[in-house]
TIMAR-186601 format. One line per field, with one value per residue: residue in one letter; x, y, z of N, C-alpha, C in turn. Coordinates in steps of 0.001 Angstrom, whole numbers, plus 524288, in hexadecimal, padded with zeros to 5 digits. Layout:
// TIMAR-186601
res	(A, ...) $
n.px	(X, ...) $
n.py	(Y, ...) $
n.pz	(Z, ...) $
ca.px	(X, ...) $
ca.py	(Y, ...) $
ca.pz	(Z, ...) $
c.px	(X, ...) $
c.py	(Y, ...) $
c.pz	(Z, ...) $
END
This chain:
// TIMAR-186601
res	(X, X, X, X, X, X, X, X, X, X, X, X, X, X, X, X, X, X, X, X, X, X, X, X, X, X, X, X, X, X, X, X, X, X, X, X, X, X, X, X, X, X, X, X, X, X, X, X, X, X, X, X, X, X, X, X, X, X, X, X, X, X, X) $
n.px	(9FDEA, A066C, A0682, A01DB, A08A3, A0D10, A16CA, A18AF, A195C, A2525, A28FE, A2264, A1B8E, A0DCD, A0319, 9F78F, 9EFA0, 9F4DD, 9F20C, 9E6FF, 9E50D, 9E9CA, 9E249, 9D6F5, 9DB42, 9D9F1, 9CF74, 9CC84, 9D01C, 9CC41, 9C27B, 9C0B1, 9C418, 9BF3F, 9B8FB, 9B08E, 9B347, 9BF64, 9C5F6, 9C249, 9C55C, 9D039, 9D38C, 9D1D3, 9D8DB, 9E2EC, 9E3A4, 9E13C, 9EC6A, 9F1D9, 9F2A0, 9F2EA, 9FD6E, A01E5, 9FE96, A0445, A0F95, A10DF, A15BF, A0DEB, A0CA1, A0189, 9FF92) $
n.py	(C1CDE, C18D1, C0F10, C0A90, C0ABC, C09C9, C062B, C0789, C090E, C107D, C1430, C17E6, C1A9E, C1794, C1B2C, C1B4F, C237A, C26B1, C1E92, C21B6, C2A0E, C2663, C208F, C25B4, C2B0C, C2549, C23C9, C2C9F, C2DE7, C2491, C274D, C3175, C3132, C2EA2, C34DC, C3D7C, C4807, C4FE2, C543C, C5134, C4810, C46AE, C4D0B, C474D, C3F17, C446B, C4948, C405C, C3CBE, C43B0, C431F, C3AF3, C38D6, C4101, C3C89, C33F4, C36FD, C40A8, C4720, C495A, C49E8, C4703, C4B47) $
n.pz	(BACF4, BA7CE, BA988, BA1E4, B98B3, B8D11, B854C, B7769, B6988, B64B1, B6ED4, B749B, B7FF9, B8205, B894E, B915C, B8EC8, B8637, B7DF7, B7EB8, B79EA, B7049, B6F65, B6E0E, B6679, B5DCF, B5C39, B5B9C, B507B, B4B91, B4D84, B46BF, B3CAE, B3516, B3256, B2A59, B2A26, B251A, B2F06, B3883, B3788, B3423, B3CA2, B4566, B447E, B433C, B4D70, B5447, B5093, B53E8, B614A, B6290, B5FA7, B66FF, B7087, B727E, B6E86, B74C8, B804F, B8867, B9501, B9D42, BAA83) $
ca.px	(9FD0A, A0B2E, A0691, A0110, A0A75, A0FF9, A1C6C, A171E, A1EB6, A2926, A2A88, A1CC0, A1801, A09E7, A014F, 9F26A, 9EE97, 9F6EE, 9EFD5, 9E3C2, 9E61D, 9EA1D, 9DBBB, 9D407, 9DC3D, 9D930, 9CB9B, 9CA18, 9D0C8, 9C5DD, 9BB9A, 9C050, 9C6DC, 9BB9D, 9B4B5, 9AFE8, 9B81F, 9C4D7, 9C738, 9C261, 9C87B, 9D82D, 9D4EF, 9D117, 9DD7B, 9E5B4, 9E19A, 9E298, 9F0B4, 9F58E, 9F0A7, 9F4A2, A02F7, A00FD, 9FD6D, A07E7, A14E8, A123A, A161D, A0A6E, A0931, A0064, A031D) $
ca.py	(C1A86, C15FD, C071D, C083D, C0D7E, C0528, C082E, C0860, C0A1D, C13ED, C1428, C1B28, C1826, C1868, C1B85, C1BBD, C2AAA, C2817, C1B5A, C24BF, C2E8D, C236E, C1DB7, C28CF, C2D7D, C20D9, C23A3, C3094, C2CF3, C206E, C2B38, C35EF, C2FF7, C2C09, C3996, C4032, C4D90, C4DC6, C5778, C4DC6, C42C2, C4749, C4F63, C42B9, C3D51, C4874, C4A41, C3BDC, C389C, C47AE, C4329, C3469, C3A32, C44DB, C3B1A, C2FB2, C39AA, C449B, C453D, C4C75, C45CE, C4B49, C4A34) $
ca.pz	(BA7F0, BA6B0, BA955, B9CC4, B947F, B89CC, B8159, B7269, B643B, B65A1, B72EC, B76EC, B8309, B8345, B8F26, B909A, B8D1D, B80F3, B7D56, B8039, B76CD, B6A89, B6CE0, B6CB1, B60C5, B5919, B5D7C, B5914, B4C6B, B49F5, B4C25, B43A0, B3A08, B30FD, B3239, B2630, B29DC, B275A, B3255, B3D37, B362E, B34E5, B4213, B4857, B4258, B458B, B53EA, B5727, B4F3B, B58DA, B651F, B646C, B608F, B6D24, B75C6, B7147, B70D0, B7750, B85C8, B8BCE, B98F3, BA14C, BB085) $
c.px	(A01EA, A0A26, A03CE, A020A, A0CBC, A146A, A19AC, A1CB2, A20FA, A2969, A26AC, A1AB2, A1236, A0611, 9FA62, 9F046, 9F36D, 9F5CF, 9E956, 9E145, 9E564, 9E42F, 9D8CB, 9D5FE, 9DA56, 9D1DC, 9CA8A, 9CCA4, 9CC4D, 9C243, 9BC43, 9C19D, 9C37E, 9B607, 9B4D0, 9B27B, 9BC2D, 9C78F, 9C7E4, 9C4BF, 9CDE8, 9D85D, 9D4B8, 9D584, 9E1A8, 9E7F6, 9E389, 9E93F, 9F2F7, 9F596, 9F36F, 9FA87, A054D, A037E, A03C0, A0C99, A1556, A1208, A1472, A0923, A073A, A025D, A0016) $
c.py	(C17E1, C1026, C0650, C0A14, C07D8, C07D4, C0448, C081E, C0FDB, C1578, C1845, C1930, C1BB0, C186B, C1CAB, C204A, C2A82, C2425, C1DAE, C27B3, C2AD2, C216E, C211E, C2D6F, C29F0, C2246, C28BA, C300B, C28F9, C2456, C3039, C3409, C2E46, C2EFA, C3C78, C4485, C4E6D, C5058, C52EC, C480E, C444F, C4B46, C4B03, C402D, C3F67, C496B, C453A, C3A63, C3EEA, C448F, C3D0B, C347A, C3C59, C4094, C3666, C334C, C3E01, C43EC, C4968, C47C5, C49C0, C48E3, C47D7) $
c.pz	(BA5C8, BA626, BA308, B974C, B9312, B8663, B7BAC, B6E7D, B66B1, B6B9D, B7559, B7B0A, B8460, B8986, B8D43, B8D67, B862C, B7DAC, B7C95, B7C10, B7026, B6B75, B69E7, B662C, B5D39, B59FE, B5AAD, B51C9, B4988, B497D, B489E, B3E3E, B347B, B30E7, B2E34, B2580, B2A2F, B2BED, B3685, B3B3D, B3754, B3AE0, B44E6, B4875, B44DD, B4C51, B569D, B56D9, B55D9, B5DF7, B6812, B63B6, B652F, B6F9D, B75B1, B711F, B7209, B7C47, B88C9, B8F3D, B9C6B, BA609, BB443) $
END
C-alpha cells in the first residue's frame, strides 16, 4: 500500500486503511448525527472523531 501513500498537512503520511477509516467515520457521522437521541448522536460523534484520530496517529501496524 506504500504506492499510495501521500504526505498530507503536518507531515502525515496517509495510506489506504487510514483513508478507510476517515470515510466510514464521515459516514457514520452523516447517519447519526441528525438522530433524535442524544446518546446515538454525540456517540456517533464521539466514536467517529476517536477512531479517525486512532487510525491517523497511532502506529498500530499490523504485519
Amino acid at each position: 500500500m506504500s504506492l499510495l501513500a501521500t504526505t498530507g498537512p503536518f507531515g502525515i503520511s496517509f495510506t489506504l486503511d487510514q483513508l478507510v477509516v476517515v470515510n466510514l467515520a464521515a459516514i457514520l457521522v452523516a447517519t447519526s448525527f441528525n438522530a433524535p437521541q442524544k446518546v446515538i448522536k454525540w456517540g456517533g460523534l464521539v466514536v467517529a472523531v476517536v477512531t479517525t484520530t486512532c487510525a491517523l496517529w497511532c502506529s498500530h501496524h499490523g504485519s
